[in-house]
N, C-alpha and C positions, 0 to 999 in steps of 0.2 A: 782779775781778782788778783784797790790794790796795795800787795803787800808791799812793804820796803825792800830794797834793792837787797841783796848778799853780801855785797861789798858794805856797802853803809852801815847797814846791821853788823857784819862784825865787832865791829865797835862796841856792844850793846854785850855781846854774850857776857858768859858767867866766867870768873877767872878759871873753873876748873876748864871750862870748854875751848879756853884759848888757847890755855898749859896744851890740853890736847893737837889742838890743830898745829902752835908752835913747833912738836915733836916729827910731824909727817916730814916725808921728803919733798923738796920743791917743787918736782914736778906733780907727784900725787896730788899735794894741795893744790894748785893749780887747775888740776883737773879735776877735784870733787867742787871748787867752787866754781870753775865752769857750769855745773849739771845742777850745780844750787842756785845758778842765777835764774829763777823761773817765776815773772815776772807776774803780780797776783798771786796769784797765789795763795793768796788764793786760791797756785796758780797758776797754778800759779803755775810748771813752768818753765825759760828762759831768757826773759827779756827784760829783767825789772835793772835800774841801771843806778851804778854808784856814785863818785864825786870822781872829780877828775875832768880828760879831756871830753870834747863834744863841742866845742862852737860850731855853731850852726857857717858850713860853708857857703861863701859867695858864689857866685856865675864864675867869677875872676878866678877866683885859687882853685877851681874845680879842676879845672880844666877841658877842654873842649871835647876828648875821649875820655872822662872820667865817669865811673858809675858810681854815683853817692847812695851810701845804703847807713840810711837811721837806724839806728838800733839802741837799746840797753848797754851797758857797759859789759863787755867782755872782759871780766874780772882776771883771766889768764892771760891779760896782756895783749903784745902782739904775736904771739905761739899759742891762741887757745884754738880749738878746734875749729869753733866758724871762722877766724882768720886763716885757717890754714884753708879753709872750704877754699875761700874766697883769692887766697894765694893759688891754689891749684886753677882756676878757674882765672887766673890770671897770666900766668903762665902758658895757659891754652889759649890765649887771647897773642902775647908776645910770640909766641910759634906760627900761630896763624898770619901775623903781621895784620891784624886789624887795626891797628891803633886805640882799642880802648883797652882800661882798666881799670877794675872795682875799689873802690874805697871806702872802708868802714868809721864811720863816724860815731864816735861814743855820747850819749845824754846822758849826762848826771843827776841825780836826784832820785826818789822815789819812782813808782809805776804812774802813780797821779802827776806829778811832777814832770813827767816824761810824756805823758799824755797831753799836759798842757803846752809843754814845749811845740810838743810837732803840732798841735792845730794852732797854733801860734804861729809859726813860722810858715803852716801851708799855707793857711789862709790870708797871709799878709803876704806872701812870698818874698817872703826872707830870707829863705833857703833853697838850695839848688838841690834839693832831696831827688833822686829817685825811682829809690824803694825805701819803704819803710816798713820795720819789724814789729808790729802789731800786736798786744793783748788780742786772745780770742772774744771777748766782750765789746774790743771797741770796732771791731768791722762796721758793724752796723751804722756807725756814727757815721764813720770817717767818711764809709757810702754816699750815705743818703747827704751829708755834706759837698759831695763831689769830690772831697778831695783825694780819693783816691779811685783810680777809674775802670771799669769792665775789663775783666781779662777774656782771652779762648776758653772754652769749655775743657778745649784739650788739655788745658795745663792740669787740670785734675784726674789721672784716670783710674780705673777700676783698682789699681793697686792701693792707691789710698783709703786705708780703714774709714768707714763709709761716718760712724758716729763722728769724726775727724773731719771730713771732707764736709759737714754739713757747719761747720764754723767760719767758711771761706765764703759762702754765697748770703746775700741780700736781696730781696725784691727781685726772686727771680733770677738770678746774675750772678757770677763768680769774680771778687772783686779781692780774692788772694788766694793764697798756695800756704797750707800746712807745713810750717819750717820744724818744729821741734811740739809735742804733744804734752798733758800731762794727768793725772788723777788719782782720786784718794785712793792709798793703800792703808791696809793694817798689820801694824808689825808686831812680831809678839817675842816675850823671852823665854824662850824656850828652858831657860834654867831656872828659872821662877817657877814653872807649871813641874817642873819637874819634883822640887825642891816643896812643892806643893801637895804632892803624891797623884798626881795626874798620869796615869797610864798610857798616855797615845798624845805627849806634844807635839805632837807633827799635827796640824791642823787642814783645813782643807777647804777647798772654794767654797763649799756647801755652809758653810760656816755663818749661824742669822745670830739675831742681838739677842735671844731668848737663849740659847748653848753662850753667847760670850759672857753675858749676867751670873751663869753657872759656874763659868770658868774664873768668873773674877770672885764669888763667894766660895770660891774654894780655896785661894788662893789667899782670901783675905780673913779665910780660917786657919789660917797658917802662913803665917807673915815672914817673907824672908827679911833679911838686916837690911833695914832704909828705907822698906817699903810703905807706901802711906794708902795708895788708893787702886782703883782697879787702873784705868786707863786715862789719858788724856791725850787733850786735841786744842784748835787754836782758835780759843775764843773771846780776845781783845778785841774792840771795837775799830774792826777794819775789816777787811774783805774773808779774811778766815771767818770772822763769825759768820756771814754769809757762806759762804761756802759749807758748814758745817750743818745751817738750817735747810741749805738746798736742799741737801744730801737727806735730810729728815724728813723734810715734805714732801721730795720726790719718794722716799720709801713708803711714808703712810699714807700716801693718796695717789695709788700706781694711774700713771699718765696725765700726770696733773699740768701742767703750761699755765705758769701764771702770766706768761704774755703769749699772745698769737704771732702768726706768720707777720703780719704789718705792725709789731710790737707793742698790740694795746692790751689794758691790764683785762685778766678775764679769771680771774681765780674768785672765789666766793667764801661767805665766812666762815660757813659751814668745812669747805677745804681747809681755810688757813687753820680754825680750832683743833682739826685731825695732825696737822702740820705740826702744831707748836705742841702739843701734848704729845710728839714723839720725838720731839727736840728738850723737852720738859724731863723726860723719860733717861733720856742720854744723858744729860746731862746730870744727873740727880746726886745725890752726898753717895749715898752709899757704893757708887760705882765710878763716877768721878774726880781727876784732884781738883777739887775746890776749895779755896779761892785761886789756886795758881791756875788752873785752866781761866779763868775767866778775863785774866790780863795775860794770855802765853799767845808767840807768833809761832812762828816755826823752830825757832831758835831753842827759843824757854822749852818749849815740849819735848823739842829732840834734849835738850841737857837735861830734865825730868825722867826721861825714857833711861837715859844711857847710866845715870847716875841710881838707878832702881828704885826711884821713887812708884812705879809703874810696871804694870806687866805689860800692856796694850798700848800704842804709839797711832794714831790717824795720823799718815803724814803723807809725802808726795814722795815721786819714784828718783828725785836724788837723794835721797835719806837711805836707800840701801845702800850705793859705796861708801857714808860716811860711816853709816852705821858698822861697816863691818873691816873698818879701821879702830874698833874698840872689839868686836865680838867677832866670832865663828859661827860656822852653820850650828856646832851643836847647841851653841847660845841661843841665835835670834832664827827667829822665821820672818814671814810676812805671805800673805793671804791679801783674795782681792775683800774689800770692807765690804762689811754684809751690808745687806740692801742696797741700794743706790749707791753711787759714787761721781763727784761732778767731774765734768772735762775741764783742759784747762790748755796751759799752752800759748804758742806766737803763730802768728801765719805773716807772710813775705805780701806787700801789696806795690803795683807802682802808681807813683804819685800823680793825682791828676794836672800836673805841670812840667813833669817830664819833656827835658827835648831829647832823650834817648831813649824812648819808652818801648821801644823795641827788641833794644839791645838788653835793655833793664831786665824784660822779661825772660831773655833767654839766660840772662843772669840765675833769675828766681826758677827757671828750669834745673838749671846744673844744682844750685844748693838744697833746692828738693828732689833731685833725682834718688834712683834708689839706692848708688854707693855709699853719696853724700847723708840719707839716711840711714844706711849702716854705720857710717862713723859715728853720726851723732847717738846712736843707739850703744854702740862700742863705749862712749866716752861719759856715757850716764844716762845722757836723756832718754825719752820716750820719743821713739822712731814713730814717723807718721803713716808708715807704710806696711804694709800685712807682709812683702819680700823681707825686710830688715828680722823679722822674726820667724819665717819658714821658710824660709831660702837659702838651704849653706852655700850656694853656689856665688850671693852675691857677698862682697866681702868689700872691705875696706881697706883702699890701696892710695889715697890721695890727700890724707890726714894721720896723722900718726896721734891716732884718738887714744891709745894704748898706754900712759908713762914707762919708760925705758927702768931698765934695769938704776938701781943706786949707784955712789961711788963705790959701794963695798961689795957691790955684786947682786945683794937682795933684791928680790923683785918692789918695787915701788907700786905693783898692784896690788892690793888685798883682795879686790871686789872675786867673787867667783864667778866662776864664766864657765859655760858650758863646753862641749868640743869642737863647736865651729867657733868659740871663740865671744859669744855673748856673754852678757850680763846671766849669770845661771838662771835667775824669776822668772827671764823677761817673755820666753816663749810658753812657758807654763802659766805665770799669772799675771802681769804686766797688760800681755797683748792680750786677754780675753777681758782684761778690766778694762780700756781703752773700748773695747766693742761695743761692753754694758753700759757704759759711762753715759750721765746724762748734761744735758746744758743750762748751766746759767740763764736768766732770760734775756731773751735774744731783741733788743732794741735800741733805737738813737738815741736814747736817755738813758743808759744803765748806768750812769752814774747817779743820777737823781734816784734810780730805783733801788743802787747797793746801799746809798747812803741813809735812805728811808727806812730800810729793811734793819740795816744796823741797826741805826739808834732807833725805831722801835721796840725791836727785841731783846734789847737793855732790858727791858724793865723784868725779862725772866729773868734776871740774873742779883736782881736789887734785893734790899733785907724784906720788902714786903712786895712779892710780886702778884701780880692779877692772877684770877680766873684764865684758865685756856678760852674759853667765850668773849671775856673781856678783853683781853689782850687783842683777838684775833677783829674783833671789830674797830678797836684802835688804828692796828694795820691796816685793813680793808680801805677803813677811812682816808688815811697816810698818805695808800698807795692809789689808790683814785685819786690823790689830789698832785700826784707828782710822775704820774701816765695818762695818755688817753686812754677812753674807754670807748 
């Protein structure tokens, strides 16, 4: 879930949001767009990839010790955090005197874009890939394709948050390694509820859609300056809207799989009717901003959020260090989203063409081990491992996931961080939304499925939309015709 790359979209935001980003210091920025590149995003995230380098390397320029590793464009350059992984882990290669070492290959373009690349290039072997940085969605393809092939069982162990760990395996099989996680959060302004006459803005996991409806007509009986609606989320015709109906369906029809274990469709009308009347619900005038939720990505919602058009923000978990390069704790919060919330994320696979597929792997060991996911935990993202969020002991010594002080002395972090040195949420609400979090459906067609899904569920958003009955027999239709059953 997929959305446009970080870098690309740049391009797109609102002049207020640029002024903003313009302002930060080089290395911050750097490093909140690191944690925003979260590809889908759906996603969404960190692997959605921008313009720039990425030609798919030859046998020839590879070199005979080189480990070529596909990925997203690493928007922080050659100093963002997974190159630093990847430098560390390079370094320990050059000590060792093995002779090899990793090389990070950039793909330009969208997530879709980027997805077409590498099965482009696997499948004609045009490229000396081998690993490659995967949407949690496309496992299943790449699988049952071959092109990317069985790893150990061991490369997953018990440390891996288990809801995480089940986005790596296919038909039985584990055919990647969870590199970086992701999943819906709700962020709230704490000066608006305030400003509101709301008595206890500190909010709390317990937190369902019935208390947030309350919250928003409280709020919108008493409007602070700018404010227009209760909350917004991303619902332009791409993978956010998907992701925001999962999230619906998975809450009103608890254990619903609209595909099975072998990826065939198995949801009924009767589900979907329950599904889209709580997607119907969400989205409705009196508590959403409408029309701008209905064309916003990530981007449009966070500049709705931050500019107070909005009390309430569904976003993903790099959106708290940006956010709190505009606000303070006493400002904003964020809560895990009531009901349901999708997973999201990259996982590390090696290629089924690999002539290093050995070494590859031991590669996708160190950049998933548990330091490697404290930094990346340290530097925005959502760590894939339960140590990165209960463990002071493990810490991060091999990336300097942190930005250093300004020329002027100020610190260049804003983000708050606990006393071992986290992201403040991320042990309190973060890691327990990561556990609840549910999955997209799981199949070698999910592109045919997000695509179907979208553009049927336009038509709730159109001047004359269906029946929940009618709608949901459309889809049914739709989705039988672009799955097995």
């Amino acid at each position: 879930m997929a959305r446009l790359s970080r870098l690309s979209r740049l391009s797109r935001l609102s002049v207020r949001s640029r002024r903003r980003l313009a302002v930060l210091p080089a290395p911050l920025l750097a490093l909140l767009l690191t944690a925003a590149c979260s590809a889908d995003h759906g996603g969404a995230g960190g692997g959605a990839g921008g313009g720039g380098a990425g030609a798919a390397p030859s046998p020839s320029d590879a070199g005979p010790g080189a480990i070529v590793v596909a990925s997203g464009r690493d928007v922080t350059g050659k100093n963002g955090v997974r190159q630093q992984l990847i430098d560390a882990w390079n370094e320990r290669q050059k000590r060792a005197g093995t002779g090899y070492h990793a090389r990070l290959v950039e793909l330009p373009g969208s997530a879709d874009e980027q997805r077409s690349q590498l099965l482009g290039a696997l499948q004609s072997g045009s490229a000396s890939y081998d690993v490659v940085n995967l949407d949690v969605t496309w496992v299943p393809e790449f699988a049952a394709a071959r092109l990317i092939r069985p790893l150990s069982r061991t490369m997953i162990d018990g440390d891996v948050i288990a809801s995480v760990a089940r986005t790596a395996t296919w038909d039985g099989q584990v055919y990647a390694v969870p590199f970086n996680s992701d999943v819906g959060l709700l962020y709230y302004r704490r000066d608006h509820l305030e400003q509101a006459g709301v008595q206890e803005p500190e909010l709390d996991a317990g937190l369902d859609w019935a208390r947030l409806e309350s919250l928003i007509d409280t709020v919108n009986d008493h409007r602070p300056e700018g404010y227009k609606k209760g909350w917004t989320t991303q619902l332009a015709a791409y993978e956010g809207r998907t992701v925001n109906a999962v999230e619906a369906f998975a809450s009103a029809v608890p254990g619903l799989e609209l595909t099975d274990e072998q990826g065939r469709y198995r949801a009924t009308v009767e589900q979907l009717t329950r599904g889209i009347a709580e997607l119907r619900r969400r989205t409705a005038d009196p508590y959403t901003l409408r029309p701008e939720a209905e064309s916003s990505d990530e981007d449009a919602s966070l500049d709705d959020f931050t500019d107070g058009r909005t009390a309430f923000l569904r976003h993903w978990p790099y959106a708290y260090g940006t956010l709190h390069q505009s606000f303070d704790d006493r400002q904003l919060g964020v809560v895990p989203l009531p009901g349901r919330a999708v997973l999201g994320g990259q996982n590390l696979a090696v290629t089924g063409t690999s002539q290093r597929a050995a070494k590859a792997a031991e590669l996708i060991r160190f950049l998933t081990g548990r330091e490697s996911e404290r930094c990346l935990l340290d530097a925005g993202f959502a760590a894939t491992r339960t140590s990165a969020y209960e463990d002071d002991q493990v810490r991060c010594t091999v990336a300097a996931s942190v930005p250093s002080a300004s020329p002027t002395g100020e610190s260049a972090d804003r983000m708050p961080r606990d006393k071992a040195g986290r992201p403040a949420y991320a042990r309190r609400i973060l890691y327990g939304a990561l556990k609840d979090a549910v999955p997209r459906p799981r199949t070698p067609l999910y592109g045919a499925f997000t695509q179907t899904f979208t553009a049927r569920l336009g038509a709730l958003f159109s001047d004359s939309p269906p029946s929940d009955a009618e709608l949901a027999k459309s889809l049914d239709e739709a989705l039988r015709g672009a799955l097995p059953d």
